[in-house]
C-alpha positions in Angstrom: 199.7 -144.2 47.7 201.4 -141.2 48.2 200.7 -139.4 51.5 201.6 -135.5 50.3 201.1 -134.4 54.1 203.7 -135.9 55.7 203.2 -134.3 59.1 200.0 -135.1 59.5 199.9 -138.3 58.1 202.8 -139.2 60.3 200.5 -138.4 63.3 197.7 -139.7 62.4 200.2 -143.0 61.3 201.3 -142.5 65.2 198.3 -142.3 66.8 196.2 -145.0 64.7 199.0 -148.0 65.8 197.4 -147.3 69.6 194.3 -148.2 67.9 195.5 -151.2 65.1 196.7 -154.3 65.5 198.6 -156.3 62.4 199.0 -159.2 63.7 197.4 -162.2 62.6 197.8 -164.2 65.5 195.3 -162.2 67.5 193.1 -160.9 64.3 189.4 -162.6 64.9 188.6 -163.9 61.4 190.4 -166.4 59.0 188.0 -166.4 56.1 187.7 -164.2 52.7 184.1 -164.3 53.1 182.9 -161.9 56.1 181.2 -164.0 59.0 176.8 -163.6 59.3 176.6 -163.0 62.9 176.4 -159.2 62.8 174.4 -157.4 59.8 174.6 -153.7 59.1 171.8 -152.2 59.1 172.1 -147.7 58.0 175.6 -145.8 57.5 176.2 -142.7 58.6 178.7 -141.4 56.4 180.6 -137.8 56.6 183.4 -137.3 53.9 185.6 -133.9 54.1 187.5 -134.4 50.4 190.9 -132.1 50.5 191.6 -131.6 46.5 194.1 -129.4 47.0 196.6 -132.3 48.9 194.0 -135.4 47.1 193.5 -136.8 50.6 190.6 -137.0 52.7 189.0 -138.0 56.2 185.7 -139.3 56.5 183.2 -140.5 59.8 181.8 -143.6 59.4 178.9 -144.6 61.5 177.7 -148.1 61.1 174.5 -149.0 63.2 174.2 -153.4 63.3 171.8 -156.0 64.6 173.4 -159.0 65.8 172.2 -162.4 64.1 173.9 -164.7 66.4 175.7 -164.6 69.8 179.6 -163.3 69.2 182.7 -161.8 70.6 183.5 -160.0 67.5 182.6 -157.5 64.7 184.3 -158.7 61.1 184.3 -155.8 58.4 186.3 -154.4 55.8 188.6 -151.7 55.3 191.6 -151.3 53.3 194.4 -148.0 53.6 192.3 -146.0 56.3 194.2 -144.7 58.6 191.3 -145.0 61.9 192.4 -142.4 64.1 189.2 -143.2 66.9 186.7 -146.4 67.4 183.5 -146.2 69.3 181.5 -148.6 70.2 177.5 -148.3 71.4 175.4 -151.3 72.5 171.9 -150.6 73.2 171.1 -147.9 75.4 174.7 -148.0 77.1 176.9 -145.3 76.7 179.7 -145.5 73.8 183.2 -146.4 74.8 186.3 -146.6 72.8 187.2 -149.8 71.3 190.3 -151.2 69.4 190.4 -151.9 65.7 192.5 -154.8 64.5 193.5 -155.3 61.1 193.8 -158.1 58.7 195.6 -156.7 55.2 195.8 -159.8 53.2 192.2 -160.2 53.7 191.5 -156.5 53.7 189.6 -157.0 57.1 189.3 -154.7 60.6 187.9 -156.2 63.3 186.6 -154.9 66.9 187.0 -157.7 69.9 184.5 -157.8 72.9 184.8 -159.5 76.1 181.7 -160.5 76.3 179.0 -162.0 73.9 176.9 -159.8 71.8 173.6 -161.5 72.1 171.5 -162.2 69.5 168.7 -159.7 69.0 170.5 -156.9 70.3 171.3 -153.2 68.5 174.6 -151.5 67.9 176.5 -148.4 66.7 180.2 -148.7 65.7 181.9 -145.3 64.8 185.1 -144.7 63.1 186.6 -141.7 62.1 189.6 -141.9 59.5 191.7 -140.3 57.1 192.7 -141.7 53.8 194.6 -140.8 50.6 192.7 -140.4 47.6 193.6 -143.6 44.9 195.6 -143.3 42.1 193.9 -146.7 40.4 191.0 -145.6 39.1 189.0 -147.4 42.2 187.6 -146.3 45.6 187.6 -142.9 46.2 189.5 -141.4 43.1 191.1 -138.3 42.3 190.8 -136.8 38.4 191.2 -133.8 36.4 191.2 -132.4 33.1 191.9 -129.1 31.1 189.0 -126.6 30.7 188.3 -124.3 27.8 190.9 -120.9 29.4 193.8 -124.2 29.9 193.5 -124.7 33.8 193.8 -127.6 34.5 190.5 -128.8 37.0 191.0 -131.4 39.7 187.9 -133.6 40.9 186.9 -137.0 42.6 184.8 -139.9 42.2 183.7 -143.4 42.9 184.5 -146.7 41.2 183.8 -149.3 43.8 182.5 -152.6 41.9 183.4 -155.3 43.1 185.8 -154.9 46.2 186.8 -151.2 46.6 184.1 -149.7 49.1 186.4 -150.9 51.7 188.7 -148.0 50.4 186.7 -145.3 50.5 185.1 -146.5 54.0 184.9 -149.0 56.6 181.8 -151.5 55.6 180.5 -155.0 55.1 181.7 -155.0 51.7 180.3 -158.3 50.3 176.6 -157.7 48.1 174.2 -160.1 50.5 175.0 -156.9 53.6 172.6 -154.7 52.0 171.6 -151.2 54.1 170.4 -147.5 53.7 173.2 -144.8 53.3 173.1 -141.3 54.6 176.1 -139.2 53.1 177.2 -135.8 53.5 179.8 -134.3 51.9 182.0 -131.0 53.8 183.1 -129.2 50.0 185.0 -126.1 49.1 182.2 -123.2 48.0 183.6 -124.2 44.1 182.8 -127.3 44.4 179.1 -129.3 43.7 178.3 -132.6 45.0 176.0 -135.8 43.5 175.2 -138.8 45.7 173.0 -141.8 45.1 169.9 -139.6 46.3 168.7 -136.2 45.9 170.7 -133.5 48.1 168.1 -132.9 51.1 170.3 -129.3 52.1 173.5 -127.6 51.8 174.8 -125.9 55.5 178.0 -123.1 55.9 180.3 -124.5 57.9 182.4 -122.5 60.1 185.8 -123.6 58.7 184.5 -122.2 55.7 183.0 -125.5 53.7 179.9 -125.9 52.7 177.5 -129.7 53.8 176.0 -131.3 51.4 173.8 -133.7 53.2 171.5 -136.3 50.9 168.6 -137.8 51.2 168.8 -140.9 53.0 168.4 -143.9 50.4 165.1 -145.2 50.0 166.6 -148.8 49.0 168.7 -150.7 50.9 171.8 -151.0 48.8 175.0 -153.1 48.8 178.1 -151.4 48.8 179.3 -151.3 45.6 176.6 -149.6 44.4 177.3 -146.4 46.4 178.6 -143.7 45.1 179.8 -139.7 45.5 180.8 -137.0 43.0 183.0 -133.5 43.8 183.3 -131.6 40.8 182.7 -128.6 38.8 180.0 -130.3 36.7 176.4 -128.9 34.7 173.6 -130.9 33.8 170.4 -130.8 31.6 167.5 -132.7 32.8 164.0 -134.0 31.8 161.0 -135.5 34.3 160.2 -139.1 33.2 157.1 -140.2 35.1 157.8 -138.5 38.0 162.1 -138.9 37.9 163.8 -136.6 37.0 166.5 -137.4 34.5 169.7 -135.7 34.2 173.0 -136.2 32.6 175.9 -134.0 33.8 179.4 -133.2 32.2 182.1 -130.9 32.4 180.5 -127.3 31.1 182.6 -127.3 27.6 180.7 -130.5 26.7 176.9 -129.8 27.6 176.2 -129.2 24.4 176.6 -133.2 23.7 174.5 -134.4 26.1 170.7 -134.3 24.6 171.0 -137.2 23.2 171.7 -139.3 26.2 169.1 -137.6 27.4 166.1 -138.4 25.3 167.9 -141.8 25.2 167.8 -142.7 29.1 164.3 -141.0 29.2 163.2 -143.5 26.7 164.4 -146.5 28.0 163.4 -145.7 31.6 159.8 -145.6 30.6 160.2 -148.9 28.8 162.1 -150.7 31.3 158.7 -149.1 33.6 156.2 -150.7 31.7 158.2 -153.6 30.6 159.1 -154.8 34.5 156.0 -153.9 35.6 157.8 -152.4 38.6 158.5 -148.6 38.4 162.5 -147.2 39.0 162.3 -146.8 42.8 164.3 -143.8 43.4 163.5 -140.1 42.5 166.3 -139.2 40.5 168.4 -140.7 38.0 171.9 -139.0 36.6 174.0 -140.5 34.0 177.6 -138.5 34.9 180.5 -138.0 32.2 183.8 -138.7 34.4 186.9 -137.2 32.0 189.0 -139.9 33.8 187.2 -143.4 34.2 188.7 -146.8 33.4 185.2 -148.8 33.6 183.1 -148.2 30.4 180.5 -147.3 32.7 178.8 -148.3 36.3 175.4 -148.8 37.6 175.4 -147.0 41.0 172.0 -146.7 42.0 170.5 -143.4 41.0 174.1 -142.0 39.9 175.8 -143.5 36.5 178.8 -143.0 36.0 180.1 -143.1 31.9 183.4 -143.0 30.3 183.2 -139.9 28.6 183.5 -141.4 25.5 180.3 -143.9 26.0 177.6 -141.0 27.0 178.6 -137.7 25.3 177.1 -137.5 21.3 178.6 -134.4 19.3 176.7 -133.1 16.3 179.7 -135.3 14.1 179.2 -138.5 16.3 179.3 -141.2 13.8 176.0 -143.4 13.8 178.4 -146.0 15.6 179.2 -143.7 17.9 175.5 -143.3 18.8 175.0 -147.3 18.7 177.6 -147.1 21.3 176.1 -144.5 24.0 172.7 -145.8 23.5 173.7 -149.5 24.5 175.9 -148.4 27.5 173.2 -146.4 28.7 170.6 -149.6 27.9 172.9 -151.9 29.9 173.1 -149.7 33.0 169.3 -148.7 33.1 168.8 -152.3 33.0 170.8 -152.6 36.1 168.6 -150.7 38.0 166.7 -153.6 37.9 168.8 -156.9 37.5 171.8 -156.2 40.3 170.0 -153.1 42.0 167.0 -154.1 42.7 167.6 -157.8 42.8 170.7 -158.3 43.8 173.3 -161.9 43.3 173.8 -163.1 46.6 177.8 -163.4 46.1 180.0 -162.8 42.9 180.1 -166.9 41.6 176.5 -165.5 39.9 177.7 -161.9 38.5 176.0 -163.4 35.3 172.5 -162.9 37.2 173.4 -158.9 37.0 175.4 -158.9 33.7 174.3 -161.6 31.5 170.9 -159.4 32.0 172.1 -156.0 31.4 173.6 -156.9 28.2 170.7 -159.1 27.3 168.4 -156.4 27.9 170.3 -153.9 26.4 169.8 -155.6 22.7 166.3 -156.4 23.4 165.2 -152.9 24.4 166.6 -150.5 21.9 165.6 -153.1 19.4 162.2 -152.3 20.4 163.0 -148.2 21.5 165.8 -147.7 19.0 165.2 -149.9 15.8 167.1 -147.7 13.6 169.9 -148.3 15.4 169.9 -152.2 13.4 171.5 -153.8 16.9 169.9 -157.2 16.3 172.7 -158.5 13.9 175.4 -157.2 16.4 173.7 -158.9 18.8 173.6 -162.1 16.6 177.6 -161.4 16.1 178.4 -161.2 19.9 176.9 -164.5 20.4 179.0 -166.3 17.9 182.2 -164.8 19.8 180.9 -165.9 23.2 180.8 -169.5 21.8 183.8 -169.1 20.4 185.5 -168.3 23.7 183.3 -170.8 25.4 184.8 -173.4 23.3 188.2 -172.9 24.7 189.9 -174.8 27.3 190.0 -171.9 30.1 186.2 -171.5 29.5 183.7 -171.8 32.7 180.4 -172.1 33.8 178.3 -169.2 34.2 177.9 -169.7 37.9 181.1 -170.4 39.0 183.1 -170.9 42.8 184.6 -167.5 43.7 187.0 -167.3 47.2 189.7 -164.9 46.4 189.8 -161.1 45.3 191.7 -162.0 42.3 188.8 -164.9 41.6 186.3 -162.2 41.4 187.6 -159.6 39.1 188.0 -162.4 36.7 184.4 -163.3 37.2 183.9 -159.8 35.2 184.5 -161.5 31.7 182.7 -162.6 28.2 181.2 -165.2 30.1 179.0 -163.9 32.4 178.5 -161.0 29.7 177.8 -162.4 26.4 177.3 -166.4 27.4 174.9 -165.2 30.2 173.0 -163.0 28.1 172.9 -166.2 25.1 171.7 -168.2 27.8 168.7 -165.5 28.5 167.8 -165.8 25.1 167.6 -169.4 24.4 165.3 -169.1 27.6 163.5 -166.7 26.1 162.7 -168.8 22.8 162.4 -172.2 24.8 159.6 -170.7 26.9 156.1 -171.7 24.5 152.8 -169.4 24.9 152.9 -165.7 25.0 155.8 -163.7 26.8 156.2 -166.7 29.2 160.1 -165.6 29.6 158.9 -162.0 30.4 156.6 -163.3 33.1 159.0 -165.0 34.7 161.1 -162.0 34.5 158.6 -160.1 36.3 157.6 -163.2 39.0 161.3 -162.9 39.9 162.0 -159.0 40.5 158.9 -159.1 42.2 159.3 -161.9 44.4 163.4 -160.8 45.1 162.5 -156.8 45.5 165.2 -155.8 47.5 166.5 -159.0 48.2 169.9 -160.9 46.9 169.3 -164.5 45.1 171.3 -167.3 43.6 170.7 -168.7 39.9 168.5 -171.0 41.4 166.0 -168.6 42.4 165.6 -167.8 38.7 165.2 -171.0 37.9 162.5 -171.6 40.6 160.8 -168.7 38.5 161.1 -169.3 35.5 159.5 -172.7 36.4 157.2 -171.7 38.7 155.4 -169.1 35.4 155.6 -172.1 33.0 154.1 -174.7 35.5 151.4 -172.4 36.2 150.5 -172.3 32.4 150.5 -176.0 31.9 148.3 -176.3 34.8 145.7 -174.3 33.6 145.3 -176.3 30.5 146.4 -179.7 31.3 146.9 -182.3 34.1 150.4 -182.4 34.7 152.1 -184.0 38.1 153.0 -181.1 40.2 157.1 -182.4 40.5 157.3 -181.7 36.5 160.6 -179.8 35.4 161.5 -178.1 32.5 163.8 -180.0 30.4 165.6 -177.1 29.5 166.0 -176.1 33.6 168.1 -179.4 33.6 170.4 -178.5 30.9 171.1 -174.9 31.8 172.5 -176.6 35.0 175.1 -177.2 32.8 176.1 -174.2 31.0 
């Protein structure tokens, strides 16, 4: 990245190497995966975005329980410059610590003397400063050309899988789950979107306005938090009792009505399909003129491609087909990855093998004029074709390095996982056995993280129950077709 304040950056550069350590020798931690002694439990996070020099500094503060007696707090963070540490344990008084750093592992790290004890309550604090990103992930800078020819700067998120840990320190792995409370210091031109509804805006004295949001409602993993600065407009519509909106730059509000009445339909089937209603009190689907992800599933803040949520008056009936089944796939992931969450990314097909599964099934049933059935049908002959070759894998699969899990992000757990949903679906005898077991499992997961075990165990658990009703069978019976999707 390109620091375009030299000065500064050279002092903050300066100051932060009293505070960082880079060598490995003395760095606490040796594994990819984060160690389970210490769990977060709320951020506190305070983000002051400079558009003008695409750079910004942020406060992070991270309140923990520990789980088990240690000497050390393992987290991640990657191109922060962290200027000032703080520690808090308990009631004592906070006292500066010193951050180490891992790069290859994209770690920080905070040593103690003595043992944290299990049981026991803490606060770490960092303040930071960071470039903006140039890749499209973390905490991104955009822009595009407005009706007059200016040209209009913003930023946004993208941080599926790995790239919270850009934007801010954090336990950056989907099993650390937590609230967030984000505020956001803005220029007076600017508007803000968060995961939650903005609680109030305060003047600042340095001229900025604070945009401070509600803290979430959920606890959330990481990559599903997410933060807007724009110059965006919206239309919205209240679906039993959340308000739906869908924002885009202001030349192009006049092509979002039919995402919409889309999203509104979908979120009241997805309601009475799940039996379990959206949790949060907003939901907006955000047009990003610059975004290299078709689109993403942050809880209560989509973010879209331009191209996969905006519908002109000439959109193409394809073109339609195409919004409506991005915007099926990430409603669905409000449930399957939000909600209930995979525990680790070896089972990403437990998140996207459902999304796109549900995202045929429910605009066949909301949308049948859209004829997605035979498309569906078509997408599972070119999974099996690219399950047949020889660099194929199983849809749960070992993941241990950053380049492992980006590549879990493929037609596998996509289109196999969501083939695999369906032969489940028609394997499962009696009426909407497959939904029941659907429902059994975001209901006994809420708010937790599983493995594809647990769905398994479900599944089961809803066909056993109707066998036992009728017949006598021995309580250690398994479904055959449990055994085989072992295999797949």
């Amino acid at each position: 990245h390109v620091n375009v304040l030299p000065l500064i950056g050279a002092f903050i550069t300066s100051f932060s190497r009293t505070q960082n350590q880079t060598d490995e020798e003395v760095f606490p931690w040796a594994q990819f995966r984060l160690p389970r002694s210490i769990n977060p439990l709320s951020y506190e996070l305070t983000l002051t975005p400079d558009l003008d020099n695409m750079t910004f500094t942020g406060r992070a503060v991270i309140h923990m329980s520990v789980l088990h007696n240690t000497k050390r707090i393992v987290l991640h963070g990657v191109d922060l410059l962290i200027h000032k540490a703080t520690f808090k344990l308990g009631d004592e008084p906070p006292h500066d610590v010193t951050v180490l750093e891992s790069k290859p592992r994209q770690q920080i790290a905070v040593k103690f003397e003595e043992e944290l004890k299990v049981g026991q309550l803490c606060v770490l604090t960092l303040d930071y400063f960071a470039n903006f990103s140039h890749t499209y992930d973390g905490f991104y800078n955009s822009s595009y050309t407005d009706k007059d020819g200016k040209k209009r700067v913003l930023a946004a998120t993208q941080f599926e899988p790995l790239s919270a840990r850009k934007a801010f320190p954090c336990f950056d792995e989907p099993s650390f789950k937590a609230t967030f409370l984000i505020k956001i210091n803005r220029k007076p031109n600017f508007m803000t979107l968060s995961n939650m509804p903005k609680a109030r805006t305060t003047n600042l004295s340095n001229g900025l306005m604070q945009d401070e949001f509600e803290k979430t409602s959920v606890n959330m993993s990481t990559y599903l938090v997410a933060f807007i600065v724009a110059n965006f407009i919206s239309v919205s519509k209240n679906v039993s009792g959340t308000m739906v909106s869908v924002y885009s730059v202001p030349e192009k509000t006049g092509h979002t009505e039919y995402a919409l009445e889309t999203a509104s339909k979908l979120l009241e089937f997805y309601n009475n399909f799940f039996e379990i209603s959206y949790p949060l009190q907003k939901l907006d689907l955000v047009a990003i003129p610059d975004f290299l992800a078709g689109a993403m599933e942050n809880w209560g803040l989509i973010t879209f491609r331009e191209t996969t949520l905006l519908v002109g008056k000439d959109s193409s009936p394809l073109e339609k087909q195409v919004v409506a089944s991005v915007i099926a796939h990430e409603l669905a992931h409000q449930w399957f990855g939000n909600l209930v969450t995979m525990s680790w990314w070896n089972d990403l097909w437990l998140n996207e093998g459902f999304a796109t599964y549900m995202q045929y099934m429910s605009l066949q049933t909301v949308l049948p004029n859209l004829g997605l059935g035979n498309l569906f049908l078509d997408v599972r002959f070119r999974a099996m074709d690219k399950d047949a070759l020889n660099s194929s894998h199983a849809v749960s699969t070992e993941v241990n390095t950053i380049e492992q899990v980006e590549e879990m992000f493929d037609s596998i757990s996509y289109e196999k996982g969501a083939s695999i949903l369906l032969m489940l679906n028609a394997s499962l005898p009696g009426d909407q056995q497959f939904r029941k077991g659907l429902i059994q499992y975001l209901k006994q997961f809420h708010g937790l993280n599983t493995a594809t075990n647990d769905l398994w165990n479900s599944l089961t658990q809803v066909h056993m129950c109707t066998l036992l009703s009728t017949l006598c069978i021995p309580v250690n019976f398994k479904l055959p077709f449990i055994f085989y999707c072992f295999h797949l």
